[in-house]
N, C-alpha and C positions, 0 to 999 in steps of 0.2 A: 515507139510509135504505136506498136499495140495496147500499149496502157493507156495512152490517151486516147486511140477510139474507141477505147470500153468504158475510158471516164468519160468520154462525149456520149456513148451511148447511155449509159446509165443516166447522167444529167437530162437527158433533154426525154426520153422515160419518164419521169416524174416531173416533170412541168406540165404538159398538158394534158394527162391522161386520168390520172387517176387521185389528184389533188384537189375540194374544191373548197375555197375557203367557209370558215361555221360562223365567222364574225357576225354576221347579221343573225343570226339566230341566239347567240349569247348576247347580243346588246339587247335583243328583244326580252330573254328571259332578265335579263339585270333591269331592266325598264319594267318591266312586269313589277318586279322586285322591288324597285324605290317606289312604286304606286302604291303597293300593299302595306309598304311600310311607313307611307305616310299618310296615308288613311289608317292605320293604324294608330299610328302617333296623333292623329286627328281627335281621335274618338277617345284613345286614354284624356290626352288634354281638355277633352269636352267634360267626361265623366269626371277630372279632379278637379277643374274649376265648379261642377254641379254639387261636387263630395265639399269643396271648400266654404262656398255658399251657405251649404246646410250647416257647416260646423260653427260659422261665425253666427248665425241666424239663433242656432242651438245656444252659442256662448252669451248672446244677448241678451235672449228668453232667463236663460238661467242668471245673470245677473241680474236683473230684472225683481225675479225671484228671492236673490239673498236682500235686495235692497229692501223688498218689503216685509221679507222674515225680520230680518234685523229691528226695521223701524216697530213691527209688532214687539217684539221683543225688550225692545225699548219701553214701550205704550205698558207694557205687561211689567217689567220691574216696576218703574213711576208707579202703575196702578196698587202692586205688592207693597212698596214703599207707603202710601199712602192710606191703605188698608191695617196695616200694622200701626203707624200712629193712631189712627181712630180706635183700632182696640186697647192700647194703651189707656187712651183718652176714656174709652168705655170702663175699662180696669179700674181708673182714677176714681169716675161717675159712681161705680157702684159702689169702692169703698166706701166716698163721701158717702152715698145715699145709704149704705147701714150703717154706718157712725151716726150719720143723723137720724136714724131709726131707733138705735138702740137708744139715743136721748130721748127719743118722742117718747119709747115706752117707759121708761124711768120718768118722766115728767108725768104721763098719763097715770103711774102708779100710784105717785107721789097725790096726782091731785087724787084721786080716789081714796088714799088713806086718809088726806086733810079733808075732804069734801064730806 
Protein backbone atom coordinates (compact mmCIF):
# COMPACT_ATOMS: atom_id res chain seq x y z
CA UNK A 1 0.00 0.00 0.00
CA UNK A 2 2.90 2.28 0.50
CA UNK A 3 4.02 1.86 -3.06
CA UNK A 4 1.04 2.80 -4.39
CA UNK A 5 0.62 6.16 -2.49
CA UNK A 6 3.91 7.02 -3.75
CA UNK A 7 3.01 5.81 -7.23
CA UNK A 8 -0.16 8.01 -6.79
CA UNK A 9 1.78 10.65 -5.49
CA UNK A 10 4.27 10.92 -7.94
CA UNK A 11 1.67 10.50 -10.85
CA UNK A 12 -0.64 13.11 -10.03
CA UNK A 13 2.83 15.46 -9.36
CA UNK A 14 3.41 15.74 -12.89
CA UNK A 15 0.08 16.26 -14.26
CA UNK A 16 -0.77 19.44 -13.20
CA UNK A 17 2.13 21.24 -12.01
CA UNK A 18 4.87 21.54 -13.79
CA UNK A 19 4.00 19.94 -17.53
CA UNK A 20 2.90 22.29 -20.18
CA UNK A 21 2.34 21.17 -23.42
CA UNK A 22 5.15 23.19 -26.55
CA UNK A 23 2.71 21.78 -29.38
CA UNK A 24 1.51 24.97 -30.38
CA UNK A 25 4.91 26.65 -30.55
CA UNK A 26 6.47 23.74 -32.66
CA UNK A 27 3.42 23.83 -35.23
CA UNK A 28 4.12 27.47 -35.29
CA UNK A 29 7.87 27.23 -35.97
CA UNK A 30 6.99 24.18 -38.70
CA UNK A 31 4.45 26.63 -40.37
CA UNK A 32 6.91 29.27 -40.23
CA UNK A 33 9.10 26.70 -41.97
CA UNK A 34 6.76 25.53 -44.92
CA UNK A 35 6.24 29.47 -45.63
CA UNK A 36 9.89 29.97 -46.01
CA UNK A 37 10.19 27.23 -47.87
CA UNK A 38 7.74 27.77 -50.27
CA UNK A 39 8.45 31.02 -51.04
CA UNK A 40 11.57 29.80 -51.49
CA UNK A 41 10.77 27.38 -53.95
CA UNK A 42 8.67 30.21 -55.36
CA UNK A 43 11.43 32.36 -56.28
CA UNK A 44 13.88 29.56 -57.47
CA UNK A 45 10.96 28.45 -59.79
CA UNK A 46 10.50 32.07 -60.84
CA UNK A 47 14.28 32.65 -61.39
CA UNK A 48 14.58 29.10 -63.76
CA UNK A 49 11.61 29.72 -65.72
CA UNK A 50 13.40 33.57 -66.19
CA UNK A 51 17.09 31.48 -66.74
CA UNK A 52 14.93 29.24 -69.38
CA UNK A 53 13.36 31.92 -71.28
CA UNK A 54 16.66 33.57 -71.90
CA UNK A 55 18.36 30.24 -72.86
CA UNK A 56 15.73 29.45 -75.48
CA UNK A 57 15.41 33.36 -76.65
CA UNK A 58 19.69 32.90 -76.71
CA UNK A 59 19.11 29.48 -78.72
CA UNK A 60 16.95 31.26 -81.47
CA UNK A 61 19.12 34.42 -81.90
CA UNK A 62 21.92 31.97 -82.37
CA UNK A 63 20.15 29.87 -84.89
CA UNK A 64 19.02 32.68 -86.52
CA UNK A 65 22.73 33.38 -86.91
CA UNK A 66 24.04 30.08 -88.37
CA UNK A 67 21.03 30.27 -90.81
CA UNK A 68 22.56 33.28 -92.23
CA UNK A 69 26.38 32.43 -91.88
CA UNK A 70 25.47 29.55 -93.77
CA UNK A 71 23.42 31.01 -96.60
CA UNK A 72 26.45 33.71 -96.94
CA UNK A 73 28.58 31.05 -97.10
CA UNK A 74 26.75 29.57 -99.63
CA UNK A 75 26.49 33.18 -101.73
CA UNK A 76 30.40 33.25 -101.20
CA UNK A 77 31.32 29.57 -102.64
CA UNK A 78 28.71 30.22 -105.77
CA UNK A 79 30.47 33.74 -105.95
CA UNK A 80 34.28 31.79 -105.71
CA UNK A 81 32.92 29.32 -108.15
CA UNK A 82 32.00 31.67 -110.50
CA UNK A 83 35.10 34.05 -110.26
CA UNK A 84 37.30 31.24 -111.08
CA UNK A 85 35.46 30.27 -114.38
CA UNK A 86 35.79 33.82 -115.61
CA UNK A 87 39.50 33.76 -115.06
CA UNK A 88 39.74 30.76 -116.72
CA UNK A 89 37.78 32.22 -119.49
CA UNK A 90 40.08 35.43 -119.06
CA UNK A 91 43.25 32.85 -119.19
CA UNK A 92 41.58 31.34 -122.64
CA UNK A 93 40.97 35.51 -123.92
CA UNK A 94 44.40 36.34 -123.42
CA UNK A 95 46.12 33.25 -124.93
CA UNK A 96 43.81 33.87 -127.92
CA UNK A 97 44.46 37.57 -127.91
CA UNK A 98 48.56 36.78 -128.26
CA UNK A 99 48.33 34.13 -130.60
CA UNK A 100 46.54 36.51 -132.48
CA UNK A 101 49.06 39.25 -131.84
CA UNK A 102 51.98 37.42 -132.57
CA UNK A 103 50.06 36.74 -136.21
CA UNK A 104 49.26 40.45 -136.55
CA UNK A 105 52.97 41.07 -136.05
CA UNK A 106 54.29 38.49 -138.60
CA UNK A 107 51.62 39.75 -141.12
CA UNK A 108 52.46 43.57 -140.32
CA UNK A 109 56.28 42.31 -141.03
CA UNK A 110 55.66 40.58 -143.79
CA UNK A 111 53.52 43.38 -145.38
CA UNK A 112 56.50 45.76 -144.63
CA UNK A 113 59.06 43.66 -146.40
CA UNK A 114 56.64 43.22 -149.43
CA UNK A 115 55.41 46.78 -149.28
Amino acid sequence: SADRDMMSSFLSQGQGQGFTPQSGQITGILKQMKDTMEADLADITKTEEESKATYEGLVAAKEKEIAANSKAIEEKTQRLGEIGVKIEELKEDLEDTSASYEEDKKFLADLDSNC
